[in-house]
C-alpha positions, 0 to 999 in steps of 0.5 A: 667583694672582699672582706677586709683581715681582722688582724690580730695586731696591726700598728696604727697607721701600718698596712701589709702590702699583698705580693704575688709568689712570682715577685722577686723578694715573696719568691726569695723569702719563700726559699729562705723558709724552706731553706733555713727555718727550724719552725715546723708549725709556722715557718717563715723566711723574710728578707730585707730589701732596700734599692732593689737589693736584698740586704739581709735574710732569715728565717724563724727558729725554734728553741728545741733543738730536740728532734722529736719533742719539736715533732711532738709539738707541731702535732698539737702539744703545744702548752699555749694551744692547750691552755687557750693562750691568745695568738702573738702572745706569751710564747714564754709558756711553751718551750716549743714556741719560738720566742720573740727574739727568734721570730724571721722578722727579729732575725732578719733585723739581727742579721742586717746589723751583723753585716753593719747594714743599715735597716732605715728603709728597708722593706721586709718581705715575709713568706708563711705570715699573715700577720706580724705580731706586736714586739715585731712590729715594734722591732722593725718600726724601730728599726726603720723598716718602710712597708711590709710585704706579705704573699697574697693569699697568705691568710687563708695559706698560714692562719690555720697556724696558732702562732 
């Protein structure tokens, strides 16, 4: 019997929807991860599907652009770690955090619009989450996303992760 994820945030009424690594989109947004993201704790890639289509990718990033001040912070010097911040917030407090605006799901919304896409309903498929946090959610219920996807697994995969 399974247990049911405590989320650290959930929108009522929002559910993830649990794919396999073998489905198309899961499979698309994993190469995006390993491909594009900057982010050496946490990276994820998402992609944006809509019509059997992929519309839009990205991947989340880092603000540090420093090599080795980002290795030093994926090896634990990271300030929200160390002053007990809540995971999904305040990722202002440390520089090695990516913020909001350079998570995959903010991004791949950002890169949709670029290409004058539309995102009402579109599904976001996200490799290497659990969980989104609350200004995603809101950015993509705003920006009309339908269902979000995430791996099967992915909780006991990426919840080790502080993010």
């Amino acid at each position: 019997m399974s247990h049911p994820i405590a989320y650290p945030y959930l929108p009522s009424g929002r559910a993830f929807i649990y794919v396999s690594e073998n489905d198309p989109f899961m499979a698309a947004a994993k190469q995006v991860c390993l491909e594009l993201s900057t982010e050496k704790n946490q990276p994820t890639g998402a992609v944006l599907v809509r019509n059997g289509r992929i519309i839009a990718q990205a991947a989340n990033q880092v603000a540090i652009k420093n090599e080795y001040i980002r290795d030093l912070h994926k090896r634990g010097w990271c300030i929200r770690h160390m002053l007990g911040v809540k995971t999904g917030t305040k990722y202002w407090v440390c520089p090695g955090c990516s913020g909001y605006s350079l998570h995959a799901e903010a991004r791949v919304i950002a890169d949709a619009k670029r290409k004058g896409v539309s995102t009402e309903g579109a599904d976001i498929y996200l490799y290497g989450h659990w969980w989104c946090c609350k200004p995603c959610w809101d950015r993509m219920i705003e920006a009309g996303i339908k269902d979000v996807y995430l791996l099967e697994g992915s909780e006991g995969m990426f919840h080790g992760s502080r993010k």
